[in-house]
MDAnalysis code that builds the backbone (N, CA, C; Angstrom):
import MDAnalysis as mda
import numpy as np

u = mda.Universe.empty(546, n_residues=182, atom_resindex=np.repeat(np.arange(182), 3), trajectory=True)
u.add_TopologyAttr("name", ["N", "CA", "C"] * 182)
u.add_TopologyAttr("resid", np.arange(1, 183))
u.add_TopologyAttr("resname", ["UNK", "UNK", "UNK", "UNK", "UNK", "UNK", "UNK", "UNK", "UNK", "UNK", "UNK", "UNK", "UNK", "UNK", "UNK", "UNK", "UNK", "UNK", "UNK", "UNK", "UNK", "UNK", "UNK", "UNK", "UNK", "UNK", "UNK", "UNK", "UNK", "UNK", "UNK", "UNK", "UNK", "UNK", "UNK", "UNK", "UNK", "UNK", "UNK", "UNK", "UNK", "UNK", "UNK", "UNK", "UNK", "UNK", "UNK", "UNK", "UNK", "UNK", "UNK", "UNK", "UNK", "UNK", "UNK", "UNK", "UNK", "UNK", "UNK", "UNK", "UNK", "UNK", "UNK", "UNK", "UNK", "UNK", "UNK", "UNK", "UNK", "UNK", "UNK", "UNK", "UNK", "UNK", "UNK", "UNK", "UNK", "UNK", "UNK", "UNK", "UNK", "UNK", "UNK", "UNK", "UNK", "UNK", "UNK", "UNK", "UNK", "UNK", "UNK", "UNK", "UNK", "UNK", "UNK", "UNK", "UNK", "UNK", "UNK", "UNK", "UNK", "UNK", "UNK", "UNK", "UNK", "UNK", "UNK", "UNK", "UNK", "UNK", "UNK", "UNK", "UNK", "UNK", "UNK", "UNK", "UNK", "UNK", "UNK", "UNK", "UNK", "UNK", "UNK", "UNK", "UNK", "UNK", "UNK", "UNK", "UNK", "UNK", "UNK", "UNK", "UNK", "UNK", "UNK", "UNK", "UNK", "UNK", "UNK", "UNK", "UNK", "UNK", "UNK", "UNK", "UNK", "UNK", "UNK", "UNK", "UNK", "UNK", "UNK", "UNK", "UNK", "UNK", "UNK", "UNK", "UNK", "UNK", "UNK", "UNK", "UNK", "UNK", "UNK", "UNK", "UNK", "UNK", "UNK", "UNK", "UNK", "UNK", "UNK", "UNK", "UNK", "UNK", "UNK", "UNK", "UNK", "UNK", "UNK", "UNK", "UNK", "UNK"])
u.atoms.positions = np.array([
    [3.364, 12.334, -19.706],
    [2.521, 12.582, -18.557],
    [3.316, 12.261, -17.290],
    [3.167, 12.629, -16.212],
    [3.499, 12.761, -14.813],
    [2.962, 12.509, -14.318],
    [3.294, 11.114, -13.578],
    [2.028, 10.257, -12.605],
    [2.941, 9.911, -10.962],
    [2.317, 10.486, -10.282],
    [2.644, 10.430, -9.081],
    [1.615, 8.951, -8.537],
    [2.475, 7.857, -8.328],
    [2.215, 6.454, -7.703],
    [2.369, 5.979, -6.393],
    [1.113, 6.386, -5.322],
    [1.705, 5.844, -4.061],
    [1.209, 4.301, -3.797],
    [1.992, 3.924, -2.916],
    [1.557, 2.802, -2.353],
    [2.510, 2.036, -1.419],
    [1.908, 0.950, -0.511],
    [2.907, 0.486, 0.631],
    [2.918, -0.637, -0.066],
    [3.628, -1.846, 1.081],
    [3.901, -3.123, 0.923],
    [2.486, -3.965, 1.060],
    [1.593, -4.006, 0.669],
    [0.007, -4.907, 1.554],
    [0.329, -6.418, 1.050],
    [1.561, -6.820, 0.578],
    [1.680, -7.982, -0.258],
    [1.068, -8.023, -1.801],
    [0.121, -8.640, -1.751],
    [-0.609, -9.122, -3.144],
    [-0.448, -7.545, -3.827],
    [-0.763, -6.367, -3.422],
    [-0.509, -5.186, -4.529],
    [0.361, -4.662, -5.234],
    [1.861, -5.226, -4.779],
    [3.140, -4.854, -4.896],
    [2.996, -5.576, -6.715],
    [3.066, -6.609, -6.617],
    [3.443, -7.235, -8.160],
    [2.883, -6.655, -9.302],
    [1.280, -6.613, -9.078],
    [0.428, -5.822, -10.151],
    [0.654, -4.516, -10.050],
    [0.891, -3.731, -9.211],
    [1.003, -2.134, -9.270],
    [2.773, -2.090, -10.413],
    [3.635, -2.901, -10.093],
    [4.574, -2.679, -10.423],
    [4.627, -3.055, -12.089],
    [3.688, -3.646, -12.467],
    [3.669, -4.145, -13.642],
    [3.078, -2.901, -14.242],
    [2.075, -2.248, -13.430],
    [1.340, -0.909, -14.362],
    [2.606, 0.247, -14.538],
    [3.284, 0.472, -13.297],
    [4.536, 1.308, -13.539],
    [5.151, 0.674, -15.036],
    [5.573, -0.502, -14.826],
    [6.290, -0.462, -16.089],
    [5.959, -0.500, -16.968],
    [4.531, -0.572, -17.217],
    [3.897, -0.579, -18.696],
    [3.978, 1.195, -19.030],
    [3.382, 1.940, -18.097],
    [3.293, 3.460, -18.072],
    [4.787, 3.928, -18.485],
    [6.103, 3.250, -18.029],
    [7.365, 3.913, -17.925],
    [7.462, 3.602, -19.699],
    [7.052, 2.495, -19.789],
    [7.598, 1.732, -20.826],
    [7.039, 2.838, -22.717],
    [5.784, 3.451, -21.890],
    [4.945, 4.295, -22.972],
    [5.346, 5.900, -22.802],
    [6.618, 5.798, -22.201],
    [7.518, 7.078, -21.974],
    [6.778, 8.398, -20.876],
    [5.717, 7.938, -20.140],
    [5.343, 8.503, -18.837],
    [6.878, 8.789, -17.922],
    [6.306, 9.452, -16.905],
    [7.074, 9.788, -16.106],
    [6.522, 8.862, -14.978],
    [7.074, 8.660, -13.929],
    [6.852, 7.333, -12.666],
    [7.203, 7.913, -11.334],
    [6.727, 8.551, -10.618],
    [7.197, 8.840, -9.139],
    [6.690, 8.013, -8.468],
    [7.138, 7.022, -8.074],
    [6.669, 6.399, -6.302],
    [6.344, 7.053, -4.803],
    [5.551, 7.262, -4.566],
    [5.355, 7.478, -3.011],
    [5.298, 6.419, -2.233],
    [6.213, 5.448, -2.074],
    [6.174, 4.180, -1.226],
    [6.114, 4.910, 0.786],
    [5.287, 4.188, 1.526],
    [4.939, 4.343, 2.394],
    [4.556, 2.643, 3.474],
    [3.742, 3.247, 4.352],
    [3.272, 1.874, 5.505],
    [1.925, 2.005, 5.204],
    [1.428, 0.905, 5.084],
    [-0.017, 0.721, 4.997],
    [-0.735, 0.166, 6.448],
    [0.010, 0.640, 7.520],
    [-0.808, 0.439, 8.877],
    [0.534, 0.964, 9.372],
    [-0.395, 2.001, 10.681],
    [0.779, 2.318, 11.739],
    [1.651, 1.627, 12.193],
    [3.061, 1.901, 12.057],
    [4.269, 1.329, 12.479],
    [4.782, 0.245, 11.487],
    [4.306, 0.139, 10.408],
    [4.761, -0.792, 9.060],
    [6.192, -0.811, 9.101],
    [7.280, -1.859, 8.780],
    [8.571, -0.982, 8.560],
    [8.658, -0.634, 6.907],
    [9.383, 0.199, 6.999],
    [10.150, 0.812, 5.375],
    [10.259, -1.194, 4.673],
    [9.732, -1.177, 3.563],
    [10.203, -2.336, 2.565],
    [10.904, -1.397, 0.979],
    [12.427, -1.928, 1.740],
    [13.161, -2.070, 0.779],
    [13.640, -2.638, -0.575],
    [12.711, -4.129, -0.348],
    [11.888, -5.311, -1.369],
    [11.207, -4.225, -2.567],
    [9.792, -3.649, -1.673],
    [9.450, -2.943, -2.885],
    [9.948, -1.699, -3.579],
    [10.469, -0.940, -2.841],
    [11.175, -0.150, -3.454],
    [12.257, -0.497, -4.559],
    [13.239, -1.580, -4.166],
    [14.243, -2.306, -5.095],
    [12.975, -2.497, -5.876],
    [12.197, -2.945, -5.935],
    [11.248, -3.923, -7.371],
    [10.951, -2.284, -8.257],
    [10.353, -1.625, -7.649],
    [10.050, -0.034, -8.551],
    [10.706, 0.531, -9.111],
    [12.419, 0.238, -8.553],
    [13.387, 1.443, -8.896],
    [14.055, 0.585, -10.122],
    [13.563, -0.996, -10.221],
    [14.337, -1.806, -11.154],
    [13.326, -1.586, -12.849],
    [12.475, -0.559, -12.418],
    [11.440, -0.658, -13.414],
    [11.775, 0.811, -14.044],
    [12.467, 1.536, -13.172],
    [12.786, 2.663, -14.097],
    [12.185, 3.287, -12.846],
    [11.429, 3.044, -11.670],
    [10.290, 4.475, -10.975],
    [11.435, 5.512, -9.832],
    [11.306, 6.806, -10.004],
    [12.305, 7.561, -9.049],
    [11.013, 6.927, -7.967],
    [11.981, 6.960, -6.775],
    [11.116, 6.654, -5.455],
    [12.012, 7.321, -4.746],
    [10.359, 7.777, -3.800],
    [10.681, 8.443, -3.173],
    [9.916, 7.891, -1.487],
    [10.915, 7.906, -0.257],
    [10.415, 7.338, 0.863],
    [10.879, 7.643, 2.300],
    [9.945, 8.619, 2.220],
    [10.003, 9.433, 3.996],
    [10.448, 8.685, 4.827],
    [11.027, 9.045, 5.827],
    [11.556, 8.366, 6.931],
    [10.562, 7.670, 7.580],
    [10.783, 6.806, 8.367],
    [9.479, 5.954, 9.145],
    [8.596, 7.239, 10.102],
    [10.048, 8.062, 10.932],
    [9.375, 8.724, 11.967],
    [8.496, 9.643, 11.555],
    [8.614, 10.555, 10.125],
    [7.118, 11.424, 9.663],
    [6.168, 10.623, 9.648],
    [5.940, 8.886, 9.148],
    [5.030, 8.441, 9.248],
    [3.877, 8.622, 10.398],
    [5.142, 8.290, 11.608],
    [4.332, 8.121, 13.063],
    [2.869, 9.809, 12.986],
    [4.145, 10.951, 12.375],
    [3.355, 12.280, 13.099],
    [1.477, 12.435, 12.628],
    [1.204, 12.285, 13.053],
    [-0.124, 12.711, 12.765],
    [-1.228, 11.234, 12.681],
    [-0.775, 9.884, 12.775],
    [-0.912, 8.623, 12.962],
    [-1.953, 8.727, 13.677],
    [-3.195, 7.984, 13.475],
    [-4.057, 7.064, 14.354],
    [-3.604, 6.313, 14.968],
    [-4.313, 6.226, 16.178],
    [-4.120, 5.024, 17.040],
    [-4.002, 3.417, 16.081],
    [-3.386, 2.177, 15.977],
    [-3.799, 1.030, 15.811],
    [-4.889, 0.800, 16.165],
    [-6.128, 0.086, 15.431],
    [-7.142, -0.225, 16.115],
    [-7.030, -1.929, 16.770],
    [-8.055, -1.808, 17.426],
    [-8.291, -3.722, 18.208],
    [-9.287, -4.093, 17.118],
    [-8.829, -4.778, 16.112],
    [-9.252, -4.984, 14.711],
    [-9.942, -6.486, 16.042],
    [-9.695, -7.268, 16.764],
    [-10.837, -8.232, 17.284],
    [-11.749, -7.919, 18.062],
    [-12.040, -5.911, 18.247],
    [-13.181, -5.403, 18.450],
    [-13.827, -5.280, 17.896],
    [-13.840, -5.439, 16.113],
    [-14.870, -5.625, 15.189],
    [-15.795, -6.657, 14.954],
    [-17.052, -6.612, 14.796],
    [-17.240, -8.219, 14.737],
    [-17.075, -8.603, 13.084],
    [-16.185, -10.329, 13.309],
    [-16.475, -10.688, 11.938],
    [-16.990, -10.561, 11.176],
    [-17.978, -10.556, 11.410],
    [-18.755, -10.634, 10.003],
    [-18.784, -8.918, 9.317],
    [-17.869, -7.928, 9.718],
    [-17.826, -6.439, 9.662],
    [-16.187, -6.638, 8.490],
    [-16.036, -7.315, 7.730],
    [-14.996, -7.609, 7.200],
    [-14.877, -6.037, 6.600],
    [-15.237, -5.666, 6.037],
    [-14.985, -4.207, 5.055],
    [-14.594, -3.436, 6.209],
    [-15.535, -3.244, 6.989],
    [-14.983, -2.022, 8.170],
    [-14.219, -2.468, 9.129],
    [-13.391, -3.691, 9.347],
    [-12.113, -3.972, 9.860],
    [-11.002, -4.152, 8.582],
    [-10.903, -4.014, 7.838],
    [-10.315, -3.717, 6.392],
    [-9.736, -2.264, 6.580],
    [-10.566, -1.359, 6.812],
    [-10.739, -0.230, 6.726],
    [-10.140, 0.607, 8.011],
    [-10.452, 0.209, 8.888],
    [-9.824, 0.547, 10.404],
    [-8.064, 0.309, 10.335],
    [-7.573, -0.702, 9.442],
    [-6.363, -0.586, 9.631],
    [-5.720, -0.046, 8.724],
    [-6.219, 0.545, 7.417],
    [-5.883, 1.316, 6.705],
    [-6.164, 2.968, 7.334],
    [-7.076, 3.131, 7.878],
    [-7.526, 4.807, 8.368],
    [-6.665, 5.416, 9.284],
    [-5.727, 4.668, 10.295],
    [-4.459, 5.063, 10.919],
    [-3.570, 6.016, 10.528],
    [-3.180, 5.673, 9.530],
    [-2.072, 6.648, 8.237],
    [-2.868, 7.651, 6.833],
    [-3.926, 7.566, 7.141],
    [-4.602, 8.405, 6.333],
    [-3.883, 9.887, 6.281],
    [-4.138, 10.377, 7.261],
    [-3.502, 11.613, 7.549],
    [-2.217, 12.087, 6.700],
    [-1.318, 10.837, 7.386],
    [0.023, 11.022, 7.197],
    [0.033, 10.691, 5.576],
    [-0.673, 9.978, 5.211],
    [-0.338, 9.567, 3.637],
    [-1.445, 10.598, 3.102],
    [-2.285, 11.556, 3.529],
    [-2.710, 12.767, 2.862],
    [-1.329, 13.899, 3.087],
    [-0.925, 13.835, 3.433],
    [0.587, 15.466, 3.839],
    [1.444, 14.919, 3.084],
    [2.090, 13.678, 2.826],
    [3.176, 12.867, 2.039],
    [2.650, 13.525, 0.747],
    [1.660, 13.120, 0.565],
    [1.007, 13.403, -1.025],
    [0.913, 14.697, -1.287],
    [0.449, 15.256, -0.569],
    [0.265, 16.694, -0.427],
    [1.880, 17.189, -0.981],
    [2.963, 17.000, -0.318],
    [3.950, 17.332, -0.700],
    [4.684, 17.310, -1.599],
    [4.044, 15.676, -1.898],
    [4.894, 15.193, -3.500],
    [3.815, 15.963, -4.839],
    [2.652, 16.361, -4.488],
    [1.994, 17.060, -5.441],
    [2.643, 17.959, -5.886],
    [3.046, 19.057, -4.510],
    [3.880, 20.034, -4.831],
    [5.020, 20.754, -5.564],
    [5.505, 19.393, -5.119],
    [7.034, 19.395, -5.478],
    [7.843, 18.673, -7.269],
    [6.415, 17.258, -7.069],
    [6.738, 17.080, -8.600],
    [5.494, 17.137, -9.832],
    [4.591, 17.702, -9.732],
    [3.420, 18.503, -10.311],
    [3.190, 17.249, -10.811],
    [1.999, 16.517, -10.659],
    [2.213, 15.095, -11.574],
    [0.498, 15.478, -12.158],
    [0.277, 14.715, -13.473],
    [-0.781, 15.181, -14.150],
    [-2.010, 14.366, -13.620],
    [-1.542, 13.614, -12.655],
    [-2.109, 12.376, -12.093],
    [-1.948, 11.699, -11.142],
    [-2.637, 11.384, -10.318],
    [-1.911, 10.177, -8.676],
    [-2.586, 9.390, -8.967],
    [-1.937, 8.150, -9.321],
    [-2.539, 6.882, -9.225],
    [-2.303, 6.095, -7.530],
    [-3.087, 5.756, -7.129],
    [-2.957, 5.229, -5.902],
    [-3.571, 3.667, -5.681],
    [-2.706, 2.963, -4.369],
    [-3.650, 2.095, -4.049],
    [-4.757, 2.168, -3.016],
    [-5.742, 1.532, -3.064],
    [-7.131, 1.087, -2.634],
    [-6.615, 1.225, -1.500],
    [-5.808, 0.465, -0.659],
    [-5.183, 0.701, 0.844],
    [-4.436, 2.062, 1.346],
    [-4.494, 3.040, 0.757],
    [-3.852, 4.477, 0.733],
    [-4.987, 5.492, 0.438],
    [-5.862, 5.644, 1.105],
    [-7.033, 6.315, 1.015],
    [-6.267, 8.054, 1.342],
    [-5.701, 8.296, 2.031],
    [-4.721, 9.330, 1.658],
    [-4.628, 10.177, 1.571],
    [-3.862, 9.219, -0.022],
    [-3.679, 10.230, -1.427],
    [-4.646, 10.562, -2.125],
    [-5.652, 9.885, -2.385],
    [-6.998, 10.162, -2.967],
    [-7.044, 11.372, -2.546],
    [-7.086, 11.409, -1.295],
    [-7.839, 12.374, -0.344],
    [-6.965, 14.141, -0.742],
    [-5.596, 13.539, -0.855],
    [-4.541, 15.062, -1.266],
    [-4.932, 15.184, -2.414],
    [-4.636, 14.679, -3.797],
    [-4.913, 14.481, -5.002],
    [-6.720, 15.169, -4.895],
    [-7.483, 14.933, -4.694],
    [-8.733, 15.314, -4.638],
    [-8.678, 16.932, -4.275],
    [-7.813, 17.206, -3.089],
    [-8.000, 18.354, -2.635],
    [-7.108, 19.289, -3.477],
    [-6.025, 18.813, -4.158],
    [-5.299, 19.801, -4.779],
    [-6.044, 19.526, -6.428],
    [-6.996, 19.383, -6.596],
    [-7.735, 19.232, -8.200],
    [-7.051, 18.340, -8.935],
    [-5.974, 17.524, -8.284],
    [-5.637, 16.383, -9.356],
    [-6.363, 15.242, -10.133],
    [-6.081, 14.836, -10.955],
    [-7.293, 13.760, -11.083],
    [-6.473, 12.818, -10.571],
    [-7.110, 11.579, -10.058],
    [-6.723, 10.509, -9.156],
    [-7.542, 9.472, -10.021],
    [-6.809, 8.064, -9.794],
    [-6.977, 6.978, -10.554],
    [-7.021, 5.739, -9.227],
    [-7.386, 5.014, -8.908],
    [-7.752, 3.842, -7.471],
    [-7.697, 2.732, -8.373],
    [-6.272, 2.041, -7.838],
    [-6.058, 0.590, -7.541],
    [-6.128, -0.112, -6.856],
    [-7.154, -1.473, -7.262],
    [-7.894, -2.545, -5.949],
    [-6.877, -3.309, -7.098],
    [-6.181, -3.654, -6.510],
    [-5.232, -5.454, -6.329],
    [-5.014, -5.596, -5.290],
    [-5.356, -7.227, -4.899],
    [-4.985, -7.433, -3.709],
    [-5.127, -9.743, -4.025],
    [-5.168, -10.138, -2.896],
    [-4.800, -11.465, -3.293],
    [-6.532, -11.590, -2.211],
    [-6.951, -12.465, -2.885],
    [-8.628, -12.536, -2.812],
    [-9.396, -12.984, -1.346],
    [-8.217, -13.978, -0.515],
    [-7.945, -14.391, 0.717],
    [-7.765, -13.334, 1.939],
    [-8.579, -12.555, 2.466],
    [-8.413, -11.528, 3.416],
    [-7.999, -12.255, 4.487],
    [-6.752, -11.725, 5.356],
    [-6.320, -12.214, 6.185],
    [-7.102, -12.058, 7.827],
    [-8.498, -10.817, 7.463],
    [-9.048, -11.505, 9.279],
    [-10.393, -12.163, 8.377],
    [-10.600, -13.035, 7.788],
    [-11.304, -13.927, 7.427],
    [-11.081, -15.206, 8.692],
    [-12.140, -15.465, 9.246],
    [-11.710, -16.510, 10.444],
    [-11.372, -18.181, 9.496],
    [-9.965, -18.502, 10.438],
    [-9.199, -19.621, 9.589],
    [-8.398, -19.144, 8.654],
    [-8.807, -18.587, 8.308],
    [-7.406, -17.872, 7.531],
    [-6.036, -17.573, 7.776],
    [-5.245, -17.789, 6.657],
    [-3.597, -17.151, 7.349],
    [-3.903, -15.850, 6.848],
    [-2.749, -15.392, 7.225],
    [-1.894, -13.813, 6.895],
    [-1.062, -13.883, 5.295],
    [-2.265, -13.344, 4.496],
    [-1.610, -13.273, 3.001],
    [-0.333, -12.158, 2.699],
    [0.672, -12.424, 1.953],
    [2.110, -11.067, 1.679],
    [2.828, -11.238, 2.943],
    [3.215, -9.894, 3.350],
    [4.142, -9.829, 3.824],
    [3.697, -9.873, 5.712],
    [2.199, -9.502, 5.670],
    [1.260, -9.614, 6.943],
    [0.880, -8.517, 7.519],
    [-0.106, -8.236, 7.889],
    [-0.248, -6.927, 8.680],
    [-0.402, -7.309, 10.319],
    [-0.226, -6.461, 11.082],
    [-0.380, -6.926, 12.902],
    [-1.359, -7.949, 12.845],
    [-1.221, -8.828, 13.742],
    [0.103, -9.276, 14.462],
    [1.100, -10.307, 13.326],
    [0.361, -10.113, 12.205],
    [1.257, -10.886, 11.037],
    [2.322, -12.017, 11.121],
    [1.411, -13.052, 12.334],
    [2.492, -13.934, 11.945],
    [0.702, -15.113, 12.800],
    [1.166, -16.576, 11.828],
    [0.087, -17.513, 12.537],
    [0.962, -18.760, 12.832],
    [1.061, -19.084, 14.078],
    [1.615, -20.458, 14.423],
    [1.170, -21.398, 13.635],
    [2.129, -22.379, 13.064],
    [1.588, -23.192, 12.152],
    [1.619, -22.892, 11.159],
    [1.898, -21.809, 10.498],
    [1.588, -21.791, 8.849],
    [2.630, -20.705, 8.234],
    [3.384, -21.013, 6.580],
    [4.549, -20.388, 6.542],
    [3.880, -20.488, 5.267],
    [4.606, -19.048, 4.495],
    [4.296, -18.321, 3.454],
    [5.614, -18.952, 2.141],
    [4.931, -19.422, 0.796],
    [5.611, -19.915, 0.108],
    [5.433, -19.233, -0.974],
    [6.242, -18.484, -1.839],
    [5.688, -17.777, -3.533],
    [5.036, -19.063, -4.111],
    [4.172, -19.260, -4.540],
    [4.203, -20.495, -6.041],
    [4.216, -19.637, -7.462],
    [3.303, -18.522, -7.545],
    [3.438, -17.737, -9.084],
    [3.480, -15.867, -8.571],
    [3.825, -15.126, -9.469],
    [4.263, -14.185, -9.001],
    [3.485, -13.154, -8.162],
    [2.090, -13.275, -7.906],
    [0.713, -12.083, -7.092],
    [0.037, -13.487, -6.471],
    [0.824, -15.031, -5.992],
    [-0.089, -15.780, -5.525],
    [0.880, -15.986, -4.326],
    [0.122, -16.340, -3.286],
    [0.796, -16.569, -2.453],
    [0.222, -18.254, -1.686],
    [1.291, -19.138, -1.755],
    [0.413, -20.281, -1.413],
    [0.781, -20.895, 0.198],
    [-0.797, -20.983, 0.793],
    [-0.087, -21.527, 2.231],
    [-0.243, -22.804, 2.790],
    [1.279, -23.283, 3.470],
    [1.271, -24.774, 4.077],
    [1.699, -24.681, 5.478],
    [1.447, -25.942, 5.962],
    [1.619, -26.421, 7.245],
    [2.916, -26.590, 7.453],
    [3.889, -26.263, 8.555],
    [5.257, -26.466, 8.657],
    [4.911, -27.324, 8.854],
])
């Protein structure tokens, strides 16, 4: 089978998505990556790509600047009110929708996959995959700690403004991320 796999860096999704690649590679599937930004202006992670390509996955990863074309604005995610956690979740994923529906769109094309598995933060591909009759498969991993939870740090790698005075990001086990006080 031919499974076309997108997904960005969101932190906590990288480890578990990569474990399903290799179980799938491992049962003699085929593995395409669509690695991408999971919020406007993300940079390229080379981290995850090295982790996919060490699993056997061809990856594949557009330049940053197609990202920009067709991009939503960033939203003022502290124009949401708190307690709107899902739909400020959602606002910073809907930016790149577009662009990660045409990415997909293309890689449909080009490597016919019997399947797009995607992540939960790449609404997208769903969206290409849906429109070209693929069947599509939605992965929710993520690390349980939402980062605009008030008091909260910035879980992975961070999304805007992704960084909190005071507090630094330590691995303890491999999809946990544990946080301390400098």
């Amino acid at each position: 089978m031919r499974i076309l796999l997108c997904t960005g860096d969101g932190g906590g999704n990288v480890p578990p998505t990569v474990a399903v690649a290799r179980e799938l590679l491992r049962r003699g599937h085929t593995v395409r990556l669509l690695a991408g930004p999971y919020y406007p202006g993300a940079p390229r992670s080379k981290p995850m790509e090295t982790q996919f390509s060490a699993v056997g996955c061809e990856v594949v990863s557009p330049e940053a600047g197609s990202w920009a074309k067709d991009a939503g604005a960033f939203p003022d995610l502290n124009a949401i009110p708190e307690r709107l956690m899902m739909s400020r979740t959602m606002a910073l994923w809907m930016p790149v929708a577009v662009p990660w529906a045409t990415h997909t769109r293309d890689q449909i094309e080009s490597f016919r996959p019997d399947v797009v598995l995607t992540d939960v933060i790449m609404p997208g591909a769903g969206i290409a995959a849906e429109a070209g009759g693929i069947p599509r498969i939605v992965l929710l991993t993520f690390i349980a700690n939402h980062r605009l939870l008030p008091g909260l740090p910035v879980p992975g790698r961070g999304a805007p403004p992704g960084d909190v005075p005071g507090l630094s990001a330590t691995p303890q086990r491999r999809s946990t991320v544990c946080w301390t006080r400098r």
